[in-house]
C-alpha atoms as one frame of an Amber mdcrd trajectory, in Angstrom:
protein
  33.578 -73.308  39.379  33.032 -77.060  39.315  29.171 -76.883  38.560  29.387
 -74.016  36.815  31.404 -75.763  34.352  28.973 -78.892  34.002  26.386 -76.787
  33.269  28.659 -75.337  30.771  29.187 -78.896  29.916  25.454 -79.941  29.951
  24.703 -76.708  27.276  27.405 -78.303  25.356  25.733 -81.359  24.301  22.183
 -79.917  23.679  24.304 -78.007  21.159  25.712 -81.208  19.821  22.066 -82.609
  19.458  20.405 -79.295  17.508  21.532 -80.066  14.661  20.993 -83.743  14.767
  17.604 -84.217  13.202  17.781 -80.777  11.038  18.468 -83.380   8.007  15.306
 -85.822   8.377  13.700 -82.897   9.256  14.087 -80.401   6.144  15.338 -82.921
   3.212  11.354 -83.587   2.000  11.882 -80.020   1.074  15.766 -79.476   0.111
  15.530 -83.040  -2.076  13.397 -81.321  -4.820  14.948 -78.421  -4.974  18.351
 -79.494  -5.450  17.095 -82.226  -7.852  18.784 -85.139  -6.586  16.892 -88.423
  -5.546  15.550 -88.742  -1.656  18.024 -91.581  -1.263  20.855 -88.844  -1.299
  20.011 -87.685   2.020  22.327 -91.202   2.799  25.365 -90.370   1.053  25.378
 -86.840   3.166  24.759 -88.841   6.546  27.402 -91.154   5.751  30.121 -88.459
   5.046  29.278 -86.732   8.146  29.915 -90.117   9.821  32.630 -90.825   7.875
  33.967 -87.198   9.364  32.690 -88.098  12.751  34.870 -91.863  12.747  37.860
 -90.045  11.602  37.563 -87.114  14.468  36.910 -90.067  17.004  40.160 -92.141
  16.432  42.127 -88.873  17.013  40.871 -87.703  19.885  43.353 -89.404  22.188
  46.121 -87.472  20.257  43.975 -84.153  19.843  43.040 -83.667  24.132  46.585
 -84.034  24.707  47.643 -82.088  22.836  45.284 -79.286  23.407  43.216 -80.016
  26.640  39.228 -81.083  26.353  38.914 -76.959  27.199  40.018 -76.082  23.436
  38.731 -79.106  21.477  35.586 -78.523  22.355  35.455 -74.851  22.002  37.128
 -75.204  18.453  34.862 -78.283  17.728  31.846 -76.755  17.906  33.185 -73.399
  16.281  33.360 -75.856  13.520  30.136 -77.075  13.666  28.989 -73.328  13.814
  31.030 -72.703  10.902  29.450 -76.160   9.132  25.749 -74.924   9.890  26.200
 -71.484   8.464  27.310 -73.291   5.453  24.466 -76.134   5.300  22.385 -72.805
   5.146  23.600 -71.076   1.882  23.441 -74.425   0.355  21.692 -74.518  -2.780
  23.278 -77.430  -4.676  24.031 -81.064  -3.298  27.795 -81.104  -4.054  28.241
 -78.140  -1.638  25.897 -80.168   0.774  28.401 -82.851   1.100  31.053 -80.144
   1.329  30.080 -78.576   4.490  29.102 -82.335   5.689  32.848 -82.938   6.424
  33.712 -80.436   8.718  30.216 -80.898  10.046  30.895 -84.310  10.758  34.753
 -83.597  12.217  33.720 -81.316  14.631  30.622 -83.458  15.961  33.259 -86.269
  16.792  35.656 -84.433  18.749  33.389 -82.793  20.803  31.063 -86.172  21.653
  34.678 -88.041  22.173  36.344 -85.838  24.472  33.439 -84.118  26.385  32.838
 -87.639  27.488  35.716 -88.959  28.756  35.821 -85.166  30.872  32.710 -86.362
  32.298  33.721 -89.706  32.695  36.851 -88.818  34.403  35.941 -86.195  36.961
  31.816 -86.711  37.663  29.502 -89.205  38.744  27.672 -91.845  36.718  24.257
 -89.930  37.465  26.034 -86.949  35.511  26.585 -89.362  32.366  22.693 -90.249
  31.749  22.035 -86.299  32.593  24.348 -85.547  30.040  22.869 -87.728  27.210
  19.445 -86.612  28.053  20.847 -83.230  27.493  21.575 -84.242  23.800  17.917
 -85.993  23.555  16.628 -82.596  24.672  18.374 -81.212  21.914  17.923 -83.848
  19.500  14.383 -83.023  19.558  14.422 -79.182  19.286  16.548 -78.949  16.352
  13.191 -80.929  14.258  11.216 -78.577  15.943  12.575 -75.562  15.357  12.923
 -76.703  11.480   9.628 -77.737  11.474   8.631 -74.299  13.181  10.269 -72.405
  10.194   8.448 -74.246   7.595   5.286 -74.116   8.577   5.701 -70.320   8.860
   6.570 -70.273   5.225  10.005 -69.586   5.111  12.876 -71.368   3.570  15.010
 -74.143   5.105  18.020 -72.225   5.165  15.910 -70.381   7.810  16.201 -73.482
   9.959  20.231 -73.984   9.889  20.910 -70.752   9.979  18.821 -70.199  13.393
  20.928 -73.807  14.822  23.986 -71.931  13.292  23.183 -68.778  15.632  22.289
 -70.928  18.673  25.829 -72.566  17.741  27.607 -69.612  17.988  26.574 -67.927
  20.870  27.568 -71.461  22.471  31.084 -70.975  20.854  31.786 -67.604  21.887
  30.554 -68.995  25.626  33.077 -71.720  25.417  35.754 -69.379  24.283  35.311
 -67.202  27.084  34.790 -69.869  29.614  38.139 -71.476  29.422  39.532 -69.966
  32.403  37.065 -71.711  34.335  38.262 -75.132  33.303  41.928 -74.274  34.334
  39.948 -72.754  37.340  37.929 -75.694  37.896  40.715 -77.836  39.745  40.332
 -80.807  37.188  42.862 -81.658  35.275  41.922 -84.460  33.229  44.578 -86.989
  33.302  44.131 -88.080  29.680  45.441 -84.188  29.030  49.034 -85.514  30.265
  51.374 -85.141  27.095  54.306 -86.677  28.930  52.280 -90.465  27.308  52.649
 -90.673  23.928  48.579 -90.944  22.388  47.601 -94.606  21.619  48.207 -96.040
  18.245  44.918 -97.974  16.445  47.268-101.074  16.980  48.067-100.505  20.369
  44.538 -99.942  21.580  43.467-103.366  19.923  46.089-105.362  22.234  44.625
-103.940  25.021  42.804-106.620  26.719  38.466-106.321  26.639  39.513-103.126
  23.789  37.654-105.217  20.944  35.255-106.593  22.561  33.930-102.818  24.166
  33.876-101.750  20.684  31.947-104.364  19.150  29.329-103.975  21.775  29.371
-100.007  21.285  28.825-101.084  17.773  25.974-103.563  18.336  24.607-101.607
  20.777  24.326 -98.304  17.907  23.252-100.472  15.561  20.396-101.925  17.478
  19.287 -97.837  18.952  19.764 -96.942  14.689  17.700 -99.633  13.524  15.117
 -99.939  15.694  14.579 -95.674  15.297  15.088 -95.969  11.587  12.643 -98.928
  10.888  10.121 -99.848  13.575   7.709 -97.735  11.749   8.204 -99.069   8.492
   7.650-102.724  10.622   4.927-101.876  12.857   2.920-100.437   8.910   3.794
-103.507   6.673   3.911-106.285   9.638   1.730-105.659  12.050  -1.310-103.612
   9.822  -1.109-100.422  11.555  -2.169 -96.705   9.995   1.057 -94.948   8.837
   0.127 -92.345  10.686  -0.247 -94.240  14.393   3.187 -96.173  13.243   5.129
 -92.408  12.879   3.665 -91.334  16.494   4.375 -94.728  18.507   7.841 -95.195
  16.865   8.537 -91.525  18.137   7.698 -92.575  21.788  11.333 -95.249  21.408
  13.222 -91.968  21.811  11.190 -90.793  24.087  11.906 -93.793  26.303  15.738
 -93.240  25.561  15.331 -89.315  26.479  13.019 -89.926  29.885  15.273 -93.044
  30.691  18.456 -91.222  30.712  16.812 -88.183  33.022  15.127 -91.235  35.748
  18.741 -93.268  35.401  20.373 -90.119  36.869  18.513 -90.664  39.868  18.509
 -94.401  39.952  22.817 -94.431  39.049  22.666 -92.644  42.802  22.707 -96.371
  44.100  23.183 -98.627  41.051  27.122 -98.879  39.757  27.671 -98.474  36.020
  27.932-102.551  35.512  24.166-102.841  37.768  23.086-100.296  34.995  24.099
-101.873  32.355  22.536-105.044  33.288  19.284-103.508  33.927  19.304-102.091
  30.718  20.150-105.240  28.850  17.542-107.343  30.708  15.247-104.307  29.685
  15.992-104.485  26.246  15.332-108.406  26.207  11.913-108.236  27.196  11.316
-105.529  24.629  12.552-107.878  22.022  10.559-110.678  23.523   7.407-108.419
  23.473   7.857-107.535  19.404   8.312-110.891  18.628   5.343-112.516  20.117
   2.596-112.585  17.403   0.230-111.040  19.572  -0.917-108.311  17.943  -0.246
-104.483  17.355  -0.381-103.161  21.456   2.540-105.875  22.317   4.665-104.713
  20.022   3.720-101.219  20.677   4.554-102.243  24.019   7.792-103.526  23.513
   9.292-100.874  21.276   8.868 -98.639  24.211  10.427-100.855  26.613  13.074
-101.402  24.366  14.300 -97.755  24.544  13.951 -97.525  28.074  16.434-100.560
  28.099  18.418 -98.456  26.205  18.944 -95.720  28.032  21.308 -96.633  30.643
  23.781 -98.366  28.154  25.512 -96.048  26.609  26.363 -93.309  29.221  27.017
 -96.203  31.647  29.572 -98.026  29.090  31.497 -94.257  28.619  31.481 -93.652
  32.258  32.830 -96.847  33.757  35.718 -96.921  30.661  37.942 -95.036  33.127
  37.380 -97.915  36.050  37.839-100.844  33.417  40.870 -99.172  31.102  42.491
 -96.800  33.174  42.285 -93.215  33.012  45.378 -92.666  31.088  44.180 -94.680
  28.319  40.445 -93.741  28.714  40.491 -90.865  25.935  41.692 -93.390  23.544
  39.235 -96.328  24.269  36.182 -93.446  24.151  37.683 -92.572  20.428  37.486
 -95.971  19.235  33.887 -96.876  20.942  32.562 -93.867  19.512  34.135 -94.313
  15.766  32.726 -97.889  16.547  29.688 -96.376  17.231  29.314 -94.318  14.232
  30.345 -97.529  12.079  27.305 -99.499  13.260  25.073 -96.698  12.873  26.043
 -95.967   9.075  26.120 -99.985   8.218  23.403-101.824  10.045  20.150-100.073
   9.637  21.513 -99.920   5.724  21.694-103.891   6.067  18.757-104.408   7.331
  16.793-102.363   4.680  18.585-105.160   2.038  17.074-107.965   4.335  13.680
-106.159   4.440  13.586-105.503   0.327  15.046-108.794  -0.775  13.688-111.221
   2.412  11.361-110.065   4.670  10.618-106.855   7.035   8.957-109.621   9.373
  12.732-110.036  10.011  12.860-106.625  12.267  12.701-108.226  15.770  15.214
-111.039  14.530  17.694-108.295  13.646  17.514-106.522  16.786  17.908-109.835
  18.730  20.636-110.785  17.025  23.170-107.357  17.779  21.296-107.736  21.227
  22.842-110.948  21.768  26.106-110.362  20.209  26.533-107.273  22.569  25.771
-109.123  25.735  28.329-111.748  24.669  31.044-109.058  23.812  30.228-107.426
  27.004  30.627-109.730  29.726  33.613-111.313  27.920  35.275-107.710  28.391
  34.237-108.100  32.064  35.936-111.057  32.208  39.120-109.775  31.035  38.564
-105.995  32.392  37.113-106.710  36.385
């Protein structure tokens, strides 16, 4: 029952990833016809992480009340339910509409499917589990992109997701026996502990300084995806394009990483991960910033995702070891709201620096949050051995 339920876990978060990059993917078409600007597609991203925040911070209170089990079979009911309506959109006010419980159900299924995994399997289980959303992450473009180049609509696209979604919902439904069945009860589940307040989690020792490096360390993956093409085309001279298929290959680093850390986490702990991955990161960084040409920085936006690949999972997993279990549920909700916060803010500050300064800047930016999150890091260590 145990394995069957990570698998049920593992089909889980490809499902959260579908529907990722069905956005990017469809809004050169869905911008036109709903006669709004392209710069709209950022006001829907940042309600759905707006929703996403707000689903985070309760999660503590939501598991136990209900158990992981029902969150995340509601959760992703919702996001079923959210899909169906993205795809009998035709107007951008009902477009934001549907973003919010889009966005709420995406939150509560990331925050509390993690901490499940983080309580009751093995580190190698973790990067498996984010490579399972990569996996998805990069169907749900191709399926849209599938539809479109058949000639039908986008609607097409979100309502296949939507299907895809519900058959996972109905499986979850059914399935909850097995996670009763399963032997784990998941200690942050215990409702005789009152869930942690926003205040009380910040007075736990190493609390702010895990979320500011979940926050740098979303801001850097964000920025880096969002404008290394943009840099590698103005910067460094290269054929738009070249730029669009090398800028691809940084989440392909994150996605392979994750499925070779699995293996590697066998003998590394989460903190000889982590370290890995930061010193990783740092040479990528070094790489772009040399003024060496376009294959060095080619180069070292590759290695950069590879760096990044055992961060996260590694930072979820070890919160149990470094918080406590009881309180684990609570610190996941905040690093993931935190999370979400750098993703919506940063890359949008950087695209200021690159209008108004220079896009030259790109490399800077990512060393900066680098260094910031290595700081905040091992200044958590410190206080959380």
């Amino acid at each position: 029952m145990f394995h069957l339920l990570l698998v049920i876990i593992y089909l889980s978060f490809i499902s959260l990833g579908l529907p990722d990059g069905l956005l990017g993917a469809a809004w050169p078409v869905i911008y036109p016809e709903m006669n709004v600007p392209v710069s709209y597609s950022g006001i829907i991203f940042m309600i759905i992480s707006a929703g996403t925040v707000v689903s985070s911070l309760q999660s503590d209170r939501l598991t136990k009340r209900f158990g992981t089990a029902k969150v995340t079979a509601v959760s992703v009911g919702i996001t079923m339910l959210a899909l169906f309506g993205f795809s009998s959109c035709h107007s951008f006010l009902m477009f934001c509409l549907w973003a919010i419980p889009y966005g709420l159900g995406a939150g509560s299924v990331d925050a509390s499917l993690n901490n499940y995994v983080a309580l009751h399997y093995e580190s190698k289980h973790m990067s498996w589990l984010h490579c399972m959303w990569g996996i998805g992450a990069t169907a749900g473009p191709y399926i849209m992109g599938m539809v479109l180049n058949r000639g039908m609509i986008w609607n097409t696209g979100y309502r296949i997701v939507g299907s895809i979604q519900l058959v996972l919902t109905v499986l979850l439904f059914v399935s909850l026996p097995v996670w009763k069945q399963s032997g784990s009860q998941n200690i942050s589940e215990d409702t005789s502990k009152a869930p942690l307040r926003l205040k009380e989690i910040f007075r736990i020792p190493g609390a702010k300084e895990i979320m500011i490096t979940f926050f740098c360390y979303c801001a850097l993956e964000q920025t880096a995806g969002l404008w290394a093409a943009s840099y590698l085309v103005i910067n460094r001279n290269m054929n738009v394009e070249a730029a669009a298929k090398f800028s691809a290959l940084f989440y392909l680093g994150i996605t392979l990483g994750r499925f070779v850390n699995g293996f590697i986490a066998m003998r590394l702990k989460d903190h000889e991960m982590i370290r890995m991955g930061f010193l990783t990161i740092a040479v990528g960084i070094l790489l772009i910033l040399l003024p060496a040409g376009q294959t060095c920085a080619l180069i070292g936006l590759i290695i950069v995702g590879l760096g990044c690949a055992p961060v996260y999972p590694c930072i979820i997993h070890s919160t149990p070891e470094h918080f406590g279990a009881d309180n684990s549920q609570a610190l996941i909700g905040v690093q993931m709201a935190s999370a979400y916060i750098g993703i919506t803010l940063m890359p949008s500050l950087f695209g200021l620096i690159a209008d108004h300064i220079a896009i030259a800047l790109f490399p800077e930016f990512l060393l900066v949050l680098f260094l910031l999150m290595s700081v905040m890091y091992y200044k958590m260590k410190r206080e959380r051995p």
